[in-house]
Structure formats: structure tokens, C-alpha cells
C-alpha positions, -999 to 999 in steps of 0.1 A, spaced: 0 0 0 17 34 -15 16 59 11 11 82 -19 -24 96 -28 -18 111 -62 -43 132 -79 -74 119 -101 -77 150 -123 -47 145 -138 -51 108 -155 -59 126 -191 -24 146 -192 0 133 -214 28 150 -233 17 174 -264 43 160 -286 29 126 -284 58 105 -265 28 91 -242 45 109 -210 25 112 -182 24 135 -152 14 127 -117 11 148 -85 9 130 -54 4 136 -17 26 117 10 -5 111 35 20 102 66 45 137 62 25 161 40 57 163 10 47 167 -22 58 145 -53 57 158 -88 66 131 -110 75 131 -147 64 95 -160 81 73 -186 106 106 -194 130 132 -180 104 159 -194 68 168 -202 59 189 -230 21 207 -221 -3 224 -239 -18 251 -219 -46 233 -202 -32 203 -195 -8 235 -178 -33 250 -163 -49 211 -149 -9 206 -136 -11 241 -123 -42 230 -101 -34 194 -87 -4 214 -68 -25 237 -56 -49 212 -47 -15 191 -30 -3 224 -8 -36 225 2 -36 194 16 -4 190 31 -14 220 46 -41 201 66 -16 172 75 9 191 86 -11 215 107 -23 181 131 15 176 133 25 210 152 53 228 148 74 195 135 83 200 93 101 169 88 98 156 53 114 127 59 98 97 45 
């Protein structure tokens, strides 16, 4: 079981220039880090609203590590 909750609203982005690269934004449910990964590739080529969807699943990510780590105190470890 992944301690990772990645984001649903981002299973349609894939690379504009057709190399079938995928993106995934995830949420460490135990510390609160963040993990943007870059699937299948070193980089992603977007078009502006697959951007824009990116753009949104990290905001969506802060906000919840935001909740975790506000449960935890004054504690930031990231490690994993």
C-alpha cells in the first residue's frame, strides 16, 4: 500500500508532442511532502490546459499537506 495519494484530475495529461508521458502529482499522506513526477521521461511537453490542470493538482496538493501538517505541530520533517 503506497503511502502516496496522487491526484485523479490528472489521469488525461500526457505529453503534447505525443511521447505518451505522463504526469502525476501526489500527496505523502503520513509527512504532507509533495511528489511531482514526470512518468516514462526526464520531461513533459504541455499544452496550456493540460498546464493550467498541472497548475491546479499542486495547488490542490499544498492545500492538503497544509491540513496534515497543521495536526502535526510545529514539527516539518519531510522525511519519508
Amino acid at each position: 500500500m503506497s503511502a502516496f495519494a496522487s491526484d485523479p484530475d490528472l489521469n488525461e495529461v500526457r505529453d503534447a508532442a505525443g511521447h505518451g508521458t505522463e504526469v502525476d502529482v501526489a500527496v505523502h499522506l503520513h509527512d504532507g511532502t509533495i511528489r511531482l513526477s514526470i512518468l516514462w521521461t526526464q520531461e513533459i511537453m504541455l499544452n496550456a490546459d493540460d498546464a493550467d490542470q498541472v497548475a491546479q493538482a499542486l495547488q490542490r496538493a499544498a492545500e492538503q499537506t497544509r491540513r496534515i501538517t497543521a495536526t502535526r505541530g510545529p514539527d516539518r520533517s519531510t522525511s519519508t
